[in-house]
C-alpha positions in Angstrom: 114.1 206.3 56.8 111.2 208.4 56.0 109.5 208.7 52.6 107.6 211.5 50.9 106.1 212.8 47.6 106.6 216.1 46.1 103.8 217.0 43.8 102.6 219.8 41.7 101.0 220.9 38.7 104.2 223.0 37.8 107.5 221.6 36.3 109.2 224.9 37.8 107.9 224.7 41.2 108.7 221.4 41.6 112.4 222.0 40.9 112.3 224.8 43.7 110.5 222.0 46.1 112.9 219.6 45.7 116.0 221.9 46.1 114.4 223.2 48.8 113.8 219.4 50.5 117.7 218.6 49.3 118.8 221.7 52.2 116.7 219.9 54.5 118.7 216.4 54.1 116.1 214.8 51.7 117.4 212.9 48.6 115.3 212.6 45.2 114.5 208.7 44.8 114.1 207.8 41.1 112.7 210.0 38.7 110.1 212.7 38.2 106.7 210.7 38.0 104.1 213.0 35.7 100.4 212.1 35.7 98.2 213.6 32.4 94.5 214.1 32.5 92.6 214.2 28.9 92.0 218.0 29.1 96.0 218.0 29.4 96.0 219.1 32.9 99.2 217.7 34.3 100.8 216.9 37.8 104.4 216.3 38.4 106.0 213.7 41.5 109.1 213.5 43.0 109.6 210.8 45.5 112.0 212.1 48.3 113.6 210.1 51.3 115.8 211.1 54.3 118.1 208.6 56.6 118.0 209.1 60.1 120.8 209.1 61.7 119.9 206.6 64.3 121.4 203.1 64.1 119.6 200.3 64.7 120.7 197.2 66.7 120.9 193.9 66.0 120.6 191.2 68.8 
């Protein structure tokens, strides 16, 4: 499995990022994470993951 974070300073943006990362095979994991500084700067997250498709033994 491999993990990533979408971020941005834009709402909008990030909805094209993630749609973008969903063609690719990437799934959203949980919900949109938003960080707010005093001068009301804000950042948005989205924590993405994608499966491999490699199986792995167990002996």
């Amino acid at each position: 499995m491999e993990y990533d974070v979408i971020s941005t300073p834009d709402l909008k943006e990030l909805c094209l990022l993630v749609n973008e990362k969903i063609q690719e095979g990437w799934h959203p994991r949980g919900g949109i994470a938003t960080l707010v500084l005093p001068d009301r700067y804000a950042v948005f997250y989205q924590v993405i993951v994608r499966f491999s498709s490699r199986r792995v033994s167990k002996s």
